[in-house]
N, C-alpha and C positions, 0 to 999 in steps of 0.2 A: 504494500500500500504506500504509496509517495507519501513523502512529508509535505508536501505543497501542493497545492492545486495545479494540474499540468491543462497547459491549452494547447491544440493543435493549430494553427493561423492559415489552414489552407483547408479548402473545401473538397478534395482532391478526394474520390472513393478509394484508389490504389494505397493515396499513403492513410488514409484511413486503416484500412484491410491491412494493411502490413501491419502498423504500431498495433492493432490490435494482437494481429496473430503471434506477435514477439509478447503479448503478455501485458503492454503498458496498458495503464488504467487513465484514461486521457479526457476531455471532451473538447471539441470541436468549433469551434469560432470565427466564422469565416471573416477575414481581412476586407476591406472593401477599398484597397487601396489602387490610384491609377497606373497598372503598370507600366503602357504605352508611355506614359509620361514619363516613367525611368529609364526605360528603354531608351529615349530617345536623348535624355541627357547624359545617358553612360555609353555613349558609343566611343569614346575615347579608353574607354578600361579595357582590359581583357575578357573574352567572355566568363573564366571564373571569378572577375572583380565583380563583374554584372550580374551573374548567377546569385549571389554573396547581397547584394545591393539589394535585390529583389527580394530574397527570403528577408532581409534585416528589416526591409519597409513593410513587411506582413506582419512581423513578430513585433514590432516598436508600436504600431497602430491599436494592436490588439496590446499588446502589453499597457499602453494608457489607461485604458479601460477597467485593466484587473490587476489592481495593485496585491500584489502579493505573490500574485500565480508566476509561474514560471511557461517560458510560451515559446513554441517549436516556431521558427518560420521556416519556411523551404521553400523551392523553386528550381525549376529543371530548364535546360535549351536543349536545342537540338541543332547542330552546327556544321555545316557540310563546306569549309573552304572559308570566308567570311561571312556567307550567308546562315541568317538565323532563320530556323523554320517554327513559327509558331502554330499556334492551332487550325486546322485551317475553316473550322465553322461550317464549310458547304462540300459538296462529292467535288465538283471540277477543282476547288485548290487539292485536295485531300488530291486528287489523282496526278494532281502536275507537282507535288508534293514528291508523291513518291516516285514519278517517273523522273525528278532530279534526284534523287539516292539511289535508283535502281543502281545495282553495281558500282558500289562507290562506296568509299569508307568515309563512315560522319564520328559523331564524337557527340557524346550525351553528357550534357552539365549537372552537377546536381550539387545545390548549397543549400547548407542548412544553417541552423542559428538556435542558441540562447538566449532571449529575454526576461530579465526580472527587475520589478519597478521601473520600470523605461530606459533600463542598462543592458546595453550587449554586454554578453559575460561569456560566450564561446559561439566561436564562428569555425564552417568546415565547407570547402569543395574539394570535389571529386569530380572525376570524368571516366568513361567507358569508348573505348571504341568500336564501332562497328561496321561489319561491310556485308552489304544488302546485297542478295542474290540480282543477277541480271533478271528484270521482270518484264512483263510482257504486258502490254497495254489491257488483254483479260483478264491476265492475271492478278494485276493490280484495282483493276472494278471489282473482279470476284473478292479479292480480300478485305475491299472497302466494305463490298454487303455485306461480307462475316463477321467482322469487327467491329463497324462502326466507330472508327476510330476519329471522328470528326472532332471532338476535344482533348485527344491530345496531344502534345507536342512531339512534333516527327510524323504523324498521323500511322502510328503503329501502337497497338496493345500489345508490348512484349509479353505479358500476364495473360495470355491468351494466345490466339493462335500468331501477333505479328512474331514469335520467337523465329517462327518458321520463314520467316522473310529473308534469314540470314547465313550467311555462309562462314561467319568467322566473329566473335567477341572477343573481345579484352579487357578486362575488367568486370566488375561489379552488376550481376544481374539488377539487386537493388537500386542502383546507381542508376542503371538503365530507365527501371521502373516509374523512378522520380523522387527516391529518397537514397541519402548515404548511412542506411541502416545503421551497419557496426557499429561507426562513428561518432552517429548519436545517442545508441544503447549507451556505450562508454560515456559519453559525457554525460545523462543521466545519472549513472551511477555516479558520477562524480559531483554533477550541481544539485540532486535533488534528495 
């Protein structure tokens, strides 16, 4: 049982589903912060400064709110060369999405964050590498209908069938996912 009140700052059902199934006792709070606006002012950072930016501006927002509690923020990219691929919302980006990864190695960002009283107190990225099977314009609509993966980033559910999209990983299925599990288990045990 935590000593503190633990918040999640992302509405995300994956990293839901995960902190659950590692056992944490958590609840959920979604952030309602602009990320587009961050994006567009951290294009000078790296994408893990960016990744890092983006979870701290979900944990800091929520952490105002709930003085006491201790508050995850996270956040993932999905980054093929300089381009960032975000959600793509509709089937046509979702397709031209992945017909830019088809056969091509991208890199999955994942930052996490500590909030307490409006204090970063641990920050972490991580990244995974991955390289997408050559796909075929069918193959890629077929995967869209199965998946549904229109929110999320990369337009693949590795937790599902996108695993199957690929021919090589490196790193951190979690990481892939959209959270840096270990990482943050560890710091848990350490900040709560």
């Amino acid at each position: 049982m935590p000593d503190t009140k633990l918040i999640l700052a992302s509405g995300s059902s994956i990293r839901k589903q995960m902190l659950a199934d590692a056992g944490v006792v958590f609840e959920v709070i979604t952030s309602h912060v602009d990320e587009d606006r961050i994006k567009s002012t951290s294009v000078k950072e790296t994408f893990p400064e960016r990744v890092i930016e983006l979870s701290k501006a979900k944990a800091k927002e929520v952490s105002k709110l709930y003085p006491g509690a201790l508050v995850i923020g996270a956040d993932q990219m999905c980054v093929l060369g300089n381009e960032n691929f975000d959600k793509p919302l509709e089937f046509s980006k979702a397709v031209a999405n992945l017909t830019k990864l088809s056969g091509k190695t991208h890199i999955q960002f994942s930052g996490v964050c500590l909030y307490k009283d409006r204090k970063l107190i641990w920050e972490h990225s991580e990244s995974a590498e991955l390289k997408m099977k050559a796909l075929s314009r069918n193959e890629i609509e077929a995967y869209i209908r199965l998946d549904d993966p229109l929110q999320c980033c990369g337009c693949y559910k590795f937790e599902s069938n996108g695993a199957d999209l690929f021919e090589n990983i490196v790193g951190s299925e979690n990481v892939i996912k959209g959270l840096a599990l270990e990482a943050l288990l560890e710091a848990l045990d350490k900040y709560n």
